[in-house]
N, C-alpha and C positions, 0 to 999 in steps of 0.2 A: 522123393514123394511124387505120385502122382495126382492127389487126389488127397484135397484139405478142406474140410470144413469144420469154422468156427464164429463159436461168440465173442464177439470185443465190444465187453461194456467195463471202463476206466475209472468208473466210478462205482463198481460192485464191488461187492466183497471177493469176489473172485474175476478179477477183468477177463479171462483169457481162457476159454475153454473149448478144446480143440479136440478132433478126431481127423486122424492122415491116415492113408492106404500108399504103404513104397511099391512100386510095379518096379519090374526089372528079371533082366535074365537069372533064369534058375542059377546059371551056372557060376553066374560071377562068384566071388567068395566075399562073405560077408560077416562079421562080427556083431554078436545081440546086443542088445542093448546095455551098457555099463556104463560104470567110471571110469574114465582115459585116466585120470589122475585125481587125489583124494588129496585136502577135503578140496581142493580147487576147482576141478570136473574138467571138463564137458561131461555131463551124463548123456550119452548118444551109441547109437550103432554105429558102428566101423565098415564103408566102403576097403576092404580088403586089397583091390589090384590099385585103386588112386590116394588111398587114407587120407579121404577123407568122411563127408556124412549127410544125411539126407534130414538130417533133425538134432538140434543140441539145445540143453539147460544146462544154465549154470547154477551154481547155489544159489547165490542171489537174483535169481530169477531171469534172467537176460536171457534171450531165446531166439532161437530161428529155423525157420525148414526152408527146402527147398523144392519147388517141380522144374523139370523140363516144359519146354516149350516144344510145341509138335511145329517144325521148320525143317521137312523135307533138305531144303535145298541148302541148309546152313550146315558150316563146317562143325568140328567139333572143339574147337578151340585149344589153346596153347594150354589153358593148365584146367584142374578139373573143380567143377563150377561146386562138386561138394568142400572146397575151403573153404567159399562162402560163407555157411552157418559156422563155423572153426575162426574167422578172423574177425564176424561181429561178437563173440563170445571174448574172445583177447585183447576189443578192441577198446579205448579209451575215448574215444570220440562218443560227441552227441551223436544222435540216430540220422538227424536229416542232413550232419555232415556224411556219418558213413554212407547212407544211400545214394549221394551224390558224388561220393568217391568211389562207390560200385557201380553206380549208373557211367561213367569218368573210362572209365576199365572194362565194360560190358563186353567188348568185342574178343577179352582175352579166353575168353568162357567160352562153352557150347550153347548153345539157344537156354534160359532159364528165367523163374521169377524166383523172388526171394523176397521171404517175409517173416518181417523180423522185430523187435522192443524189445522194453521190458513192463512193468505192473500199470506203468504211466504212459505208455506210449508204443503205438506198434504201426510199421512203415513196411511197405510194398514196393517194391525197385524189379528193372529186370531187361534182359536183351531189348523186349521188344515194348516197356513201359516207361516211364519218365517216374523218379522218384514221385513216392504221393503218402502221406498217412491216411492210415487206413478208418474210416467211418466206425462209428458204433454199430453194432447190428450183428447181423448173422450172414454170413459170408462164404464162397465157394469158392475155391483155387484147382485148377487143374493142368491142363496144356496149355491154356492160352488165356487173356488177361483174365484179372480178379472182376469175379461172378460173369463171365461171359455165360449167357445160357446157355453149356450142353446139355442134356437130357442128365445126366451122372451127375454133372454139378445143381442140379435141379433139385432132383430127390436125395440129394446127399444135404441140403439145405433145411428140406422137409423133415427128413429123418432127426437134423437137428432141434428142429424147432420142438417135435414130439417127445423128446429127449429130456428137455430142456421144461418141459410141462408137467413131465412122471412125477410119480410121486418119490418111487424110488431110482431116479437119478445119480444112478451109482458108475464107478469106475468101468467094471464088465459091460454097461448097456453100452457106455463111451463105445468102449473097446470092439462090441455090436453092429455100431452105427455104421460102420461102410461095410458089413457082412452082406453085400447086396448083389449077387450073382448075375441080375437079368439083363439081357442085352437090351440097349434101345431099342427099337421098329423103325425098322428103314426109313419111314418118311420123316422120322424126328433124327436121324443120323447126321454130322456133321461133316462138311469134307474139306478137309486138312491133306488133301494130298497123299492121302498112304493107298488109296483103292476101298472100296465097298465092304469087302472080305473085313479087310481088318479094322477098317473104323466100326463093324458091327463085335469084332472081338473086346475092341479099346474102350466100346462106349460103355460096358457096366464097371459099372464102381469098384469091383471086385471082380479081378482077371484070372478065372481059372485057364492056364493052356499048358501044352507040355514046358517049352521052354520058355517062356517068358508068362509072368502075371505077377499075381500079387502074393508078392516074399513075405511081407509084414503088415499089423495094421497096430498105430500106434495110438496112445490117449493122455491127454495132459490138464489140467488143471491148473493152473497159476493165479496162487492169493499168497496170505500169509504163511498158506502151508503150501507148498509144491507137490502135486504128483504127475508120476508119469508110472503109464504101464506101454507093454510090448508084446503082441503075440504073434507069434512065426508059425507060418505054412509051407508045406510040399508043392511041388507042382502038379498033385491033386486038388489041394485048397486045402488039407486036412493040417489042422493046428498041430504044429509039434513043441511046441515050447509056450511059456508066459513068464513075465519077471515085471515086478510091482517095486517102484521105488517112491519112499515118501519124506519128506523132510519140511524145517521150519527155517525161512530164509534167514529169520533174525538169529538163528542158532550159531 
């Protein structure tokens, strides 16, 4: 993932309502969204050349995604930083132990944040953050820490909130929500080190380019009933696929 915004309120009927955009090379090979293994899950897409993933649920609602960290200068580390959301989903630990044993291990990774619970609790850990749980509210995740103001994490917050007010506040609008093509303006651009060029390609929320942009844009829901949806694009931006999965945790 590059590019997560969400609601976390722990005392609603649905704590955790989230819209992600994964960026990444067209070319890599990738796997849509499924179940690894039934009924136990991960329900998640498949990073194809490291197997691992960029976003996973469990039945019982335990969850987590991942972005990169825009660090130029950082290596790419020993193993690949999507096992991440694969080892909180298997994992037995309270959440602010696992965060402290992923914060512990950080440097085995490539530059990343990871953010992660379940219905009662959700934690932010990452290369370049100190374990922390995450506030109520509405919130942006992108390259670099939780709600740093980019211009994408901005209006990806906004989109939220309008969202979040509809009346018809359905799955597809989710799935909508980062459908946002327009690049920043240069003087609201960030610089992270990549050149002018490309932080004006990086900065809209939805990366149309030949070889690299945005593969997927994912949508989740977590209450007593779980959803998640998935729609995949070309490296036109043109949707080639959708897959809707729905379930009841207590089931």
């Amino acid at each position: 993932m590059c590019l997560i915004a969400f609601r976390w309120q722990p005392d609603a009927p649905q704590p955790l309502i989230m819209a992600a955009n994964r960026d990444e090379f067209h070319a890599r090979p990738t796997r849509a969204l499924a179940w690894w293994r039934w009924p136990e899950g991960p329900l998640a897409g498949r990073d194809e050349k490291a197997g691992g993933t960029w976003m996973a649920v469990g039945r019982g609602g335990r969850f987590a995604a991942i972005t990169n960290f825009r660090d130029p200068g950082a290596g790419s580390g020993e193993r690949s930083r999507g096992e991440l959301p694969l080892a909180w989903l298997a994992s037995d630990h309270a959440a602010g132990d696992f965060a402290r044993d992923v914060h512990a291990r950080r440097q085995a990774s490539g530059p990343f944040n990871l953010v992660f619970g379940d219905p009662s609790e959700l934690w932010v850990v990452g290369t370049h953050a100190e374990p922390a749980p995450v506030a109520p509210g509405i919130h942006a995740l992108s390259n670099h820490l939780l709600d740093t103001p980019w211009p994408k994490s901005i209006r990806a917050v906004r989109r939220m909130e309008s969202w979040l007010e509809s009346e018809n506040a359905d799955l597809d609008g989710l799935l909508d929500l980062l459908d946002d093509r327009q690049p920043a303006p240069d003087h609201e651009l960030p610089d992270t080190g990549v050149g002018r060029e490309l932080e004006a390609m990086l900065s809209a929320p939805f990366i149309v380019s030949e070889r690299y942009g945005t593969r997927s844009s994912s949508a989740m829901v977590l209450g007593p009933t779980v959803r998640m949806a998935e729609r995949t694009f070309d490296p036109a931006g043109n949707a080639t696929g959708e897959r809707v999965f729905s379930w009841s945790r207590g089931a």
